[in-house]
C-alpha positions, -999 to +999 in steps of 0.1 A: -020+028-162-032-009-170-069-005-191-082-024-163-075-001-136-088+024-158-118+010-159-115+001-116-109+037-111-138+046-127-161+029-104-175+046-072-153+038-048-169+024-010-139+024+010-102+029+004-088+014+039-104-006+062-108+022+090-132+039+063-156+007+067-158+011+102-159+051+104-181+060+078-178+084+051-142+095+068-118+096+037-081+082+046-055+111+042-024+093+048-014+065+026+018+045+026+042+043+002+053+010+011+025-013+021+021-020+058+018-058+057+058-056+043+066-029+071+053-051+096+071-080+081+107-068+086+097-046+115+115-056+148+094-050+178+068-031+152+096-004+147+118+006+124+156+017+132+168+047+111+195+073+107+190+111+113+218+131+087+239+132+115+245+098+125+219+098+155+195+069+156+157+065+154+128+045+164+099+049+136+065+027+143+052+011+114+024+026+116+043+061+109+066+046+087+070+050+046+039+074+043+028+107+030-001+130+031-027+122+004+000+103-021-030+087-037-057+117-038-071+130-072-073+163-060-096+170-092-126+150-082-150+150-051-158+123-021-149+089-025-134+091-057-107+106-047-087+078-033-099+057-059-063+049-062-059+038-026-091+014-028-074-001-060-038-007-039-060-019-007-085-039-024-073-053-053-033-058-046-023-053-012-054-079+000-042-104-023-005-098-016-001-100+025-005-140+024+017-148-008+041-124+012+036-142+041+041-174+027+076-161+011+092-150+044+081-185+061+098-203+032+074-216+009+092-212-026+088-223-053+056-204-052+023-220-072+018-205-106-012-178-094+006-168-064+037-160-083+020-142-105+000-121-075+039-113-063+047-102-095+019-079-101+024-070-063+061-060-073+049-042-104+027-017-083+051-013-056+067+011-085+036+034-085+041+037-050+072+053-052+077+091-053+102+087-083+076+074-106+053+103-099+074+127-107 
């Protein structure tokens, strides 16, 4: 993990989604994997179309979508801290992301020199967020 995460981590953290800011001390227990603004993005209709094994197809809202049970959880510390993680994603990448993203799908490109480097550190962590690189 970058050194300054490290250090990010390490702070208490005050709310790791923004449904903890408006419920209290409530602590998030399902996180997504991939990051809702970019589900929403190449939703149709806020769903997603899949494939069960045998061929049948599937309607999955975004907000089900991509997620599992307490991916970012420390499950050695208490309260906040454990989603520290989740804070970090929300607060500190997925914030910045949504309108470089945005401006990407609505054709802006070349991007300015700060928001290509937001997409690239957005890319970056998208890696963590995957179950391969936790294993």
């Amino acid at each position: 993990m970058p050194e300054q995460l490290l250090l990010e981590i390490g702070k208490p953290a005050l709310h790791p989604t923004r449904k903890i800011r408006n419920m209290g001390a409530q602590i998030a227990k399902e996180h997504h994997l991939v990051p809702k603004f970019w589900l929403r993005a190449f939703a149709e209709e806020g769903h997603f179309t899949g494939l069960h094994r045998d061929g049948r197809e599937h309607r999955t809202p975004v907000k089900s979508a991509a997620k599992a049970r307490n991916f970012n959880t420390d499950p050695l510390v208490q309260g906040m801290q454990r989603v520290a993680l989740e804070t970090y994603l929300a607060e500190k990448v997925d914030h910045h992301a949504a309108p470089v993203v945005r401006a990407v799908r609505s054709g802006t490109w070349p991007l300015a020199a700060e928001r290509l480097q937001v997409l690239r550190r957005t890319l970056a962590w998208q890696l963590v967020r995957t179950q391969m690189f936790r294993s």
